[in-house]
SEZABA-448556 format. One line per field, with one value per residue (C-alpha): residue number from 1; residue in three letters; chain; x, y, z. Coordinates in Angstrom, 3 decimals. Layout:
SEZABA-448556
pos c(NUM ...)
code c(ALA ...)
unit c(A ...)
X c(X ...)
Y c(Y ...)
Z c(Z ...)
END
This chain:
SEZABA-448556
pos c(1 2 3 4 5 6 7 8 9 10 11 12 13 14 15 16 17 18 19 20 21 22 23 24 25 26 27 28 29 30 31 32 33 34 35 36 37 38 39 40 41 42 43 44 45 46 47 48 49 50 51 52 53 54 55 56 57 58 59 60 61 62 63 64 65 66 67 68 69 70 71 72 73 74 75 76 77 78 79 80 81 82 83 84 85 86 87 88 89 90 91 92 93 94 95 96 97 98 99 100 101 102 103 104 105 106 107 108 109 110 111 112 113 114 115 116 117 118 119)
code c(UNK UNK UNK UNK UNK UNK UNK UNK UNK UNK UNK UNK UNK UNK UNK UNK UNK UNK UNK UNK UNK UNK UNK UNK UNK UNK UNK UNK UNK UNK UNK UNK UNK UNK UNK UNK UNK UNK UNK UNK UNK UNK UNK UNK UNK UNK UNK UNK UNK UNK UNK UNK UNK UNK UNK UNK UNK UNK UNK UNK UNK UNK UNK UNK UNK UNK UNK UNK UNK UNK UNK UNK UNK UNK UNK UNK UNK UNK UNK UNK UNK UNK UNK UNK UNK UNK UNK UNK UNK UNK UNK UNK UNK UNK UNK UNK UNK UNK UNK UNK UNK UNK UNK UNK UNK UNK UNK UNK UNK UNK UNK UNK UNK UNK UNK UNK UNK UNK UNK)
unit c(A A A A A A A A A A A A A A A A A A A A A A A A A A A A A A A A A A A A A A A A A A A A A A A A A A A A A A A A A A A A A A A A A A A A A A A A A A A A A A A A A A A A A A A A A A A A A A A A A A A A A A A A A A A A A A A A A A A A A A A)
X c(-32.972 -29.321 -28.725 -25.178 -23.896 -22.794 -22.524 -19.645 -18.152 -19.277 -17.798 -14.816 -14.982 -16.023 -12.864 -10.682 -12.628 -11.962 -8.198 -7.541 -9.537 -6.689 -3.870 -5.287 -5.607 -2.102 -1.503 -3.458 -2.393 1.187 0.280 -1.346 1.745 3.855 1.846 2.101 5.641 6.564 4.431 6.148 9.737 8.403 7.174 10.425 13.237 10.656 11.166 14.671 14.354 17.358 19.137 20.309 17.129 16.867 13.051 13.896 16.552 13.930 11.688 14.017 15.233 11.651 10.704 14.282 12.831 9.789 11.111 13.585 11.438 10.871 13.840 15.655 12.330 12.436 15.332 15.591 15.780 17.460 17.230 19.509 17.761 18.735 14.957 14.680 11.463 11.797 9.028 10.108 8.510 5.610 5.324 5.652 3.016 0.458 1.114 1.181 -2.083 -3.789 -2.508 -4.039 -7.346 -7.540 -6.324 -9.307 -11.615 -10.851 -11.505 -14.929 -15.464 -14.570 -16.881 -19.421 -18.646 -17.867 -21.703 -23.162 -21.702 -23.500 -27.083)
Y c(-21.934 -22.658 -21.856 -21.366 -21.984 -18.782 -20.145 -21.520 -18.146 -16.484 -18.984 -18.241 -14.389 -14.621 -16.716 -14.405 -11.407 -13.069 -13.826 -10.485 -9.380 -11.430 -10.119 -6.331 -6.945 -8.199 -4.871 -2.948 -5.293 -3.827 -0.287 -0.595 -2.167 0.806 3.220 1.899 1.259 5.071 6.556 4.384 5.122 8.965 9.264 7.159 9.348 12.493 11.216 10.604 6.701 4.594 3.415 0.227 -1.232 -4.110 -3.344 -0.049 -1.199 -3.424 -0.774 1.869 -0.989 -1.561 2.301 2.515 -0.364 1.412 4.828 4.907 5.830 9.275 9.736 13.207 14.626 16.849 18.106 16.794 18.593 17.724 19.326 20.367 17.082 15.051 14.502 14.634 15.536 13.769 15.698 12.875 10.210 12.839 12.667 9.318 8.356 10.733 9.206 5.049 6.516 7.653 4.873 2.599 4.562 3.955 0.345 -0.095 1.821 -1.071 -4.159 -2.222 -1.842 -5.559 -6.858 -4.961 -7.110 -9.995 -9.716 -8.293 -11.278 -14.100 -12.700)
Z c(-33.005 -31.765 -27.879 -26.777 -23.635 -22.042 -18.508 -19.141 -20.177 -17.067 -15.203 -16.719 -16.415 -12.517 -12.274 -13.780 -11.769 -8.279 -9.430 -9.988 -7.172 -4.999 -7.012 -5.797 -2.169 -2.204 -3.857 -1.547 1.639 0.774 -0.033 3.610 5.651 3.473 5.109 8.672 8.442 7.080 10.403 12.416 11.328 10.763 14.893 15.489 14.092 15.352 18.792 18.430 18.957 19.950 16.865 18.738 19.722 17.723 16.674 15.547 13.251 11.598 11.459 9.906 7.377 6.484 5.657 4.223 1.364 0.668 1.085 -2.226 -5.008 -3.180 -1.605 -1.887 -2.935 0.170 2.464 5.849 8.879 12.318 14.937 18.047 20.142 17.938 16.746 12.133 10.601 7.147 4.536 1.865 4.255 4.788 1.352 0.925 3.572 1.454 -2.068 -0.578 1.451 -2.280 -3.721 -0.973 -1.603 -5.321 -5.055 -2.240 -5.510 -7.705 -5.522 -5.144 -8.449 -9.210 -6.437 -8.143 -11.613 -10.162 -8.623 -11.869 -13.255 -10.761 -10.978)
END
């Protein structure tokens, strides 16, 4: 009877599990920082922050960045204060939030193969 080595295959296929399982937390690591960047700039520009502070620049260049694919989805509306409520960067919080959520699903699901794969 011939025996094959298969533990070098798993091996291999663990490997390749916990490389993309790094590859999705960088993923999801983003989707997260997207998320707490948007509320930021969102309570910022809700609270009329001061355009001049130097931290508030960063963070409005920041949202800016990871603001553009849904820009102009929603209107914007200012108000007399001076204060904007922004419903694209509502929006946008909601879908990087989701997409955060699933992203978090699938380095679940690969733990779960990458364990399946060691026993």
């Amino acid at each position: 009877m011939v025996q094959y080595d298969t533990q070098g295959k798993d091996d291999t296929e663990v490997k390749g599990l916990r490389f993309a399982k790094v590859l999705v937390w960088l993923v999801y690591a983003y989707f997260v920082f997207a998320v707490v960047i948007l509320a930021l700039a969102f309570v910022m520009q809700l609270f009329n922050a001061s355009t001049t502070a130097q931290f508030t620049e960063w963070v409005y260049r920041s949202a800016d960045r990871v603001l553009a694919p849904f820009r102009g989805i929603f209107p914007t509306v200012q108000h007399d204060n001076g204060s904007v409520v922004d419903f694209a960067m509502l929006f946008a919080i909601i879908m990087y939030g989701i997409f955060a959520l699933a992203v978090h699903a699938l380095v679940n699901w690969i733990d779960t193969k990458i364990g399946a794969r060691q026993r």
